[in-house]
C-alpha positions in Angstrom: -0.4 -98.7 178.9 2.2 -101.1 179.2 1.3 -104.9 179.7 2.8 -106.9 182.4 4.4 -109.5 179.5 6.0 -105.9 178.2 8.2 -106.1 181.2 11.7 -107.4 181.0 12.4 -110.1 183.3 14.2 -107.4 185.7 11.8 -105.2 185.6 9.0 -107.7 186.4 11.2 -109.3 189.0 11.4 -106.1 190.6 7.9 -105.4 190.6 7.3 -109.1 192.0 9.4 -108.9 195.1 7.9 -105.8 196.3 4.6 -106.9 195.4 3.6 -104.3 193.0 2.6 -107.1 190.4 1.5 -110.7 191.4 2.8 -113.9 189.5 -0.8 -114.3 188.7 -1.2 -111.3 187.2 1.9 -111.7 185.0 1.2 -115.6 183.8 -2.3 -114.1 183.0 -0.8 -110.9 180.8 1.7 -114.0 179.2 -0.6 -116.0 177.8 -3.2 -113.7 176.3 -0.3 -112.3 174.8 0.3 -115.8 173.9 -3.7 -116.7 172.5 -3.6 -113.2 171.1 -0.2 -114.1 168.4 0.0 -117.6 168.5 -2.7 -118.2 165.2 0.4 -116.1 163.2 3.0 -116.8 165.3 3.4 -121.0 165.2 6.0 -120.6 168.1 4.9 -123.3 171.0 4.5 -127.1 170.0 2.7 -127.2 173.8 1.4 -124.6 176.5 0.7 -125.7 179.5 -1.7 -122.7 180.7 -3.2 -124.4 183.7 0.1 -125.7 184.9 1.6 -122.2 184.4 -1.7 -121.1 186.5 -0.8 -123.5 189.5 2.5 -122.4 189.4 1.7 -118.5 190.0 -0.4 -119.3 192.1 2.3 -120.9 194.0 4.6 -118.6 193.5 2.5 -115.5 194.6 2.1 -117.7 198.3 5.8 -118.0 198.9 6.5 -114.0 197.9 3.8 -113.3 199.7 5.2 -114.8 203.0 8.4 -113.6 202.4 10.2 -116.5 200.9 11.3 -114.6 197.8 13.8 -117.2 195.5 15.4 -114.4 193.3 14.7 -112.3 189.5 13.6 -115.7 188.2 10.3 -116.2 191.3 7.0 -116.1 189.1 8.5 -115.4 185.8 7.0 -117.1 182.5 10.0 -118.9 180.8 9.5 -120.5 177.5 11.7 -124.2 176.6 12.9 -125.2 173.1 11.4 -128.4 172.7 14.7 -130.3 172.9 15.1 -129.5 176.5 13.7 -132.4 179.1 10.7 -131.1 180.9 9.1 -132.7 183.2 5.7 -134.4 182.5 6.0 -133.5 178.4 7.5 -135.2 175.7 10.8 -134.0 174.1 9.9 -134.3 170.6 12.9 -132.2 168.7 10.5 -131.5 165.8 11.1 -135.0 165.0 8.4 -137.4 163.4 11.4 -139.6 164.7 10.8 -139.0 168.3 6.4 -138.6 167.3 5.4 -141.4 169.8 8.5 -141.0 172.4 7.0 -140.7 176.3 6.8 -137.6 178.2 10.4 -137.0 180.0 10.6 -138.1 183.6 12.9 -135.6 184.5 14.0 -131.9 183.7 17.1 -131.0 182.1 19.7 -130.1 184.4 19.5 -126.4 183.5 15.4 -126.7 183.3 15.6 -128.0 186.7 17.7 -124.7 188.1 15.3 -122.5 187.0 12.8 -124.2 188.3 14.2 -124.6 191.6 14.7 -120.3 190.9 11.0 -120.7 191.1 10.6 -120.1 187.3 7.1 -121.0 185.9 7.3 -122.6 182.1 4.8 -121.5 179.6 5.4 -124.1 177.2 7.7 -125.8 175.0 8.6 -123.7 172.0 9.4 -124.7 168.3 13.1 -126.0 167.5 14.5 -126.9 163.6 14.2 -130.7 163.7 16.9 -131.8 166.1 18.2 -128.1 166.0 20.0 -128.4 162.7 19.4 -125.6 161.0 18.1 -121.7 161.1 14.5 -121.8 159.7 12.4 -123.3 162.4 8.9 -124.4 160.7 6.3 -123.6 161.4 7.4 -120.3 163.5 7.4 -117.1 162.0 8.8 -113.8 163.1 6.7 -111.1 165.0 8.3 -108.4 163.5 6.5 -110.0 160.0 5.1 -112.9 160.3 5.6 -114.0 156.5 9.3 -114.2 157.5 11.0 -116.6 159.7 12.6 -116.3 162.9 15.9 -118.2 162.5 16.9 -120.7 164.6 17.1 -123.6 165.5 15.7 -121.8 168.9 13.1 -119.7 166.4 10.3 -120.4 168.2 11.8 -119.3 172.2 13.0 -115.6 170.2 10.0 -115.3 168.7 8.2 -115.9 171.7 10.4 -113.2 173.8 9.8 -111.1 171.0 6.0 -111.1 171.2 5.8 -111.4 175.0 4.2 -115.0 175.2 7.5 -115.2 177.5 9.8 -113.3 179.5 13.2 -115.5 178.7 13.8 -118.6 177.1 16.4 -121.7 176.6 17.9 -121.9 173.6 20.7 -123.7 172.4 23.8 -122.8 170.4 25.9 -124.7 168.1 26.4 -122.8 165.1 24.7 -119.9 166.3 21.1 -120.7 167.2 20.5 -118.7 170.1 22.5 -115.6 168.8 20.5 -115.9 165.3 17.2 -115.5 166.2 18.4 -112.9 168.9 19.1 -111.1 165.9 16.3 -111.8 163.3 14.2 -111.4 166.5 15.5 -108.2 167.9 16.2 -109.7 171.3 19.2 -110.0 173.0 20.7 -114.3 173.1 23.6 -115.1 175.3 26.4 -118.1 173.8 28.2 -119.0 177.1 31.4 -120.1 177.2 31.7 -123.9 176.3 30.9 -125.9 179.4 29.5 -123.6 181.6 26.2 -124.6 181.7 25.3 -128.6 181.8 24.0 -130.4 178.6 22.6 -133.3 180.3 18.7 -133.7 179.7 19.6 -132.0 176.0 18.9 -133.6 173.0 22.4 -133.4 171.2 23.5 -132.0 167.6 27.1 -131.7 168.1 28.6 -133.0 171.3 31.5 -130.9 171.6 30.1 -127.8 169.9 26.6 -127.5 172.1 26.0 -124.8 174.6 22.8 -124.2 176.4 21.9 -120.6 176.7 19.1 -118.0 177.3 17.3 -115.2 175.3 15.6 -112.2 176.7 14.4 -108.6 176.1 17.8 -107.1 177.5 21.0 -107.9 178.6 20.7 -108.0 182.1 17.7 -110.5 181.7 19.9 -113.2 179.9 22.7 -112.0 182.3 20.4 -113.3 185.6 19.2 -116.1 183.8 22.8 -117.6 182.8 23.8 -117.6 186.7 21.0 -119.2 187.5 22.1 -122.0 185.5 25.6 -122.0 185.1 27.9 -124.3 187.1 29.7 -127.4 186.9 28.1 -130.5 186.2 30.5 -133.8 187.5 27.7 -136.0 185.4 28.6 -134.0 182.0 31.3 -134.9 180.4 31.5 -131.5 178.7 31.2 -129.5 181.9 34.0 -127.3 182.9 36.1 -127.2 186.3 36.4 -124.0 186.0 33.6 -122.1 188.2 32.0 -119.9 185.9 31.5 -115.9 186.7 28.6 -113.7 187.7 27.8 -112.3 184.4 25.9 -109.8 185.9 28.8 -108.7 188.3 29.9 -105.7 185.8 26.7 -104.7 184.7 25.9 -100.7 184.9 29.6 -100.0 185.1 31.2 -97.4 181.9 33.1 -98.9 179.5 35.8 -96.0 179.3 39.3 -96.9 178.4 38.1 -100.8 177.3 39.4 -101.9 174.5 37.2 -103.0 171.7 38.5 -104.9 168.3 36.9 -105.4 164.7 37.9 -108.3 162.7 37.9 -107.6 159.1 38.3 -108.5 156.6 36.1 -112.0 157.3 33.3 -110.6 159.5 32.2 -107.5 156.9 32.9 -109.4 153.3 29.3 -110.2 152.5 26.5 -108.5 154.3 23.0 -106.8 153.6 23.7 -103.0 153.3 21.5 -102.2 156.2 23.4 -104.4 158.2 26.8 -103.1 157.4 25.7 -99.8 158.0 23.8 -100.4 161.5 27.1 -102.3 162.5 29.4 -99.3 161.9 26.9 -96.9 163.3 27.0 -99.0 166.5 31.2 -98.8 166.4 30.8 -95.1 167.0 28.1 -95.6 169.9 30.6 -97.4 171.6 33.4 -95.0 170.5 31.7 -92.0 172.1 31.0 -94.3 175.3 34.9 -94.0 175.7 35.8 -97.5 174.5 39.0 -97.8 172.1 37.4 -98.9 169.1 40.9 -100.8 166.6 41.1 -102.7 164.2 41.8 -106.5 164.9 41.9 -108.8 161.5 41.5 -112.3 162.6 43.8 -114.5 160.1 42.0 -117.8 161.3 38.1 -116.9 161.0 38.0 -119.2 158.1 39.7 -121.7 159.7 37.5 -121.6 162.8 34.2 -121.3 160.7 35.3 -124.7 158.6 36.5 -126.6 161.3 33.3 -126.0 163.1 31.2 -127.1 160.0 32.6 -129.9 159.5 32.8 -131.1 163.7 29.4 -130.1 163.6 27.8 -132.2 160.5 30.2 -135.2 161.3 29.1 -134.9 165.0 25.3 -134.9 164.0 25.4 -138.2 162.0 27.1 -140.1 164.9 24.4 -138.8 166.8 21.4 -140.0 164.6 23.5 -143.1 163.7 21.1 -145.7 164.4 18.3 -143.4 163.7 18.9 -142.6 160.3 19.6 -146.6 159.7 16.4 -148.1 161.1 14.1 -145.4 160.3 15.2 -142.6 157.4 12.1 -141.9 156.4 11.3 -140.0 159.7 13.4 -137.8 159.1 12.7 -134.7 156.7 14.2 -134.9 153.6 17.1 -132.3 154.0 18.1 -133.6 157.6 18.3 -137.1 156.2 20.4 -136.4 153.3 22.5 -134.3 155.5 23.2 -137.0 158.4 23.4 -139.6 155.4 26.0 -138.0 153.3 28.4 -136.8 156.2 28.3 -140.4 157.8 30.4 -140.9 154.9 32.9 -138.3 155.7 36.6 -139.7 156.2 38.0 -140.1 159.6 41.0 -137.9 158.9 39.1 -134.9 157.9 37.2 -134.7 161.2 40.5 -135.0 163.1 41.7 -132.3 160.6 39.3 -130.8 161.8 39.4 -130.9 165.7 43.2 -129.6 164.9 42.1 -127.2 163.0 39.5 -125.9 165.8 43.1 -126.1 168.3 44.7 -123.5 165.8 41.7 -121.0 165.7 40.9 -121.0 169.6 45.2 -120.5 170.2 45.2 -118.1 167.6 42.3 -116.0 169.2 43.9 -116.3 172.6 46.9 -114.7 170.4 44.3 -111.6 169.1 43.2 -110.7 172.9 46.7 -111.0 174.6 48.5 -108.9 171.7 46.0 -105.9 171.1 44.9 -106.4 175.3 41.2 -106.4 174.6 38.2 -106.2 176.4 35.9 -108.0 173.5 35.4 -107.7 169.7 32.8 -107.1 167.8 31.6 -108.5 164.7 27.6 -109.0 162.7 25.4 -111.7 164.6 23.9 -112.3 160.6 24.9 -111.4 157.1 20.9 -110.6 156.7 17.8 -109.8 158.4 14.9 -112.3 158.4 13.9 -113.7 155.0 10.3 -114.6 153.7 9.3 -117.8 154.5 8.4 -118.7 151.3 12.4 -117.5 149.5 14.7 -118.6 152.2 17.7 -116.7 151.1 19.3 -113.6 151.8 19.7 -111.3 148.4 22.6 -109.0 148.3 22.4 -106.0 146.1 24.3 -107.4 142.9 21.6 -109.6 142.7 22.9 -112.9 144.3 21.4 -115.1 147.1 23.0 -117.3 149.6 20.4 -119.8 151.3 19.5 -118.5 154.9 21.3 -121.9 156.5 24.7 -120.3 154.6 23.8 -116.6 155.8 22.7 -116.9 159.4 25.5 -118.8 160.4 28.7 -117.8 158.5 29.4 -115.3 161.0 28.6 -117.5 164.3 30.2 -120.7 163.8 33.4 -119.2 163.7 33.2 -119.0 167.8 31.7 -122.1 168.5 35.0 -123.5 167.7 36.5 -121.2 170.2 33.9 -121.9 172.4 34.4 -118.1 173.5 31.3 -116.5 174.9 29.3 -114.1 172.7 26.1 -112.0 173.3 24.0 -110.8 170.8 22.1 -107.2 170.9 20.0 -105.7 168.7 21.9 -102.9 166.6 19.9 -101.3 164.2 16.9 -102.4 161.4 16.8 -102.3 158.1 14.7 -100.7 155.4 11.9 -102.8 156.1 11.9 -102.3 159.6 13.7 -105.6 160.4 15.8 -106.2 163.7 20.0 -106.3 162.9 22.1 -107.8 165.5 25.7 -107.3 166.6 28.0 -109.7 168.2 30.0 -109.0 171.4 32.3 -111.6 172.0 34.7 -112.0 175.1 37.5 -114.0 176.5 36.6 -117.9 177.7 34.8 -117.3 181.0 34.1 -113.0 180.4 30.5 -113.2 180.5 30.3 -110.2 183.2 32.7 -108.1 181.0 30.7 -108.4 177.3 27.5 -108.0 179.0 28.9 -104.6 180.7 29.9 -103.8 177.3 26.5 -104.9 175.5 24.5 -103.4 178.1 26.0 -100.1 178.0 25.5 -100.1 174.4 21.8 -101.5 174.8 21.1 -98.7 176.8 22.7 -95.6 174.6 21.9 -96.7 171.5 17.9 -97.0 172.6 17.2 -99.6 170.0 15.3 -101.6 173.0 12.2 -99.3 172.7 11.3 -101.0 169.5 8.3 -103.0 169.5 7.4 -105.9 166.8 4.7 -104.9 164.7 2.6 -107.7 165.7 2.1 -106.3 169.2 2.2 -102.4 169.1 -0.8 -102.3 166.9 
């Protein structure tokens, strides 16, 4: 029998609006799910159970009399712990930020969804200041001796077990489309500036994106519009009003034109991987998409430039920080901020013109082949053990999961493209592969018609993590 928190988000909004299922009912199913995987899981740094009680309780009053707000009324989200929530404290997995007061405020995006009448579980674990792809102390429900990536690893790992329905993560390397993947979940990268930063703790001001993760494409579809839009108070927002991702969803994908960029994208992967990522090409081949080839000349250009915005970024951040107090920070986040404080002014505007040629250069790829969306890996591996954080290749070398899970993301943060992540495949071991689908700046409705169809033929989705199917 399948338990409410088994629900996607659709499917439980569905059942919530016609009153098949209460908001009570599902909050309830939530967090046993959460007390039942939690001791293994590690994925909350705070619940707020009776709070999430209140709030059903709430919410079942206004469906019941009709004031129904939308697929978001009565649904258990989950908040990466550098999101502003109201009443707790924003603590980025910090010891730097141990004593800091609870916010006073929600995050401009928290605050949408809780306006959708979205009821928040708890605050989930983050990397320390979301700089990085392990996320300590969660682990991954499909194994919990492995991690979940990150830095949103604890808000997939919690969509994965069903302790939430969706979550916020954030992206600026690829740390809502990583643990998508390790997680076998579907994470949504918007296009840069559609959704509002402020009330987000920064790692790399003009590489962040704020983002959800969900069980399926059209539940990170809804989510996004509820908290897209433009932001006058964020300097990063767009002017541009952003589309209805969902506005496409359900339609075929006949006749669209699909590209794969190799060589860059398909040098150095996990055989499993590689071989789920083809198999998928021919799903969406026999859907009626024109699957070509598409090689990318600047992929390493756009993955350098965004490594080195993004470290050079993150010590300007943690500045003052790092000076007064560096030993709050962990050792490898200190070093890190320490060593690129040093880095030369020229090489970060190198850098930012580097990121102009890549993002022109794409704009070249999808004007001169016409395309739809390409398609590339969303991870060079699946989730590694917790205690050997690399990914092994079969001639017997490693590359250090930080290296791995982000090699093949960062190159469209520089873009600033958007990019959904589905679940593809799984590997020997029964580990979750991901695929990216990335579109033109502002085609969120037309990759998640394209992921979507492909969620739904290649049936991956039925998959449950070990942890909860017994």
């Amino acid at each position: 029998m399948t338990e409410p928190c088994d629900l996607t988000l659709i499917e439980a909004a569905l059942q919530l609006e016609s009153a098949r299922l209460s908001p009570v009912e599902l909050i309830e199913s939530a967090l046993a799910r959460l007390e039942q995987t939690e001791s293994q899981l590690h994925a909350f740094v705070s619940v707020d159970a009776e709070g999430a009680r209140s709030a059903a309780r709430i919410a079942e009053a206004e469906i019941a009399r009709g004031d129904y707000r939308g697929p978001l009324h009565g649904i258990p989200i989950a908040v990466k712990d550098i999101f502003d929530l109201k009443g707790v404290p924003t603590r980025c997995n910090s010891r730097v930020r141990e004593h800091y007061p609870p916010a006073v405020e929600d995050a401009v995006s928290v605050a949408k969804t809780r306006s959708a009448g979205a009821i928040f579980i708890g605050k989930t674990v983050t990397q320390e200041f979301a700089a990085g792809v392990i996320s300590d102390p969660a682990r991954n429900p499909w194994d919990p001796t492995r991690i979940p990536g990150g830095s949103s690893g604890g808000s997939g790992a919690s969509v994965a077990s069903g302790s939430s329905l969706a979550a916020f993560g954030s992206d600026t390397g690829g740390s809502i489309r990583n643990p998508a993947s390790i997680n076998g979940i579907v994470g949504l990268k918007p296009t840069y500036g559609t959704v509002s930063k402020r009330g987000v703790f920064p790692l790399s001001w003009s590489l962040d994106t704020v983002g959800p993760l969900g069980k399926r494409v059209a539940d990170v579809a809804h989510f996004y519009n509820a908290i897209s839009g433009i932001d006058p108070l964020d300097t990063s927002s767009g002017t541009t009003r952003p589309t209805d991702a969902t506005a496409e969803i359900g339609q075929d994908i006949r006749g669209l034109r699909i590209g794969v960029m190799r060589p860059f994208f398909f040098d150095r992967l996990q055989p499993d991987v590689a071989s789920a990522v083809e198999r998928a090409f021919s799903v969406f081949s026999e859907l009626g998409a024109l699957v070509i080839e598409t090689p990318w000349d600047s992929a390493k250009t756009a993955r350098a430039a965004s490594f080195v915005i993004n470290r050079v970024e993150a010590a300007e951040v943690h500045r003052d920080t790092i000076r007064s107090t560096p030993d709050l920070f962990a050792e490898e986040l200190r070093l890190r901020l320490e060593s690129n404080s040093l880095f030369p002014a020229t090489g970060y505007l190198r850098a930012l013109k580097a990121r102009s040629v890549a993002k022109a250069s794409m704009a070249r790829l999808f004007a001169d082949f016409n395309l739809d969306a390409v398609l590339a890996p969303a991870s060079a591996g699946t989730a590694a053990l917790a205690n050997d954080l690399n990914t092994t290749y079969p001639d017997g070398s490693e590359e250090p999961v930080n290296l791995a899970y982000t090699r093949l993301t960062m190159p469209f943060n520089a873009t600033g493209q958007p990019v959904v992540a589905v679940p593809c495949g799984f590997d020997r071991l029964g580990l979750p592969i991901g695929l990216q689908v990335v579109g033109r700046p502002f085609g969120e409705d037309r990759i998640c018609r394209i992921a979507h169809a492909y969620e739904q033929a290649a049936g991956w989705i039925e998959r449950k993590p070990a942890l909860i199917s017994g």
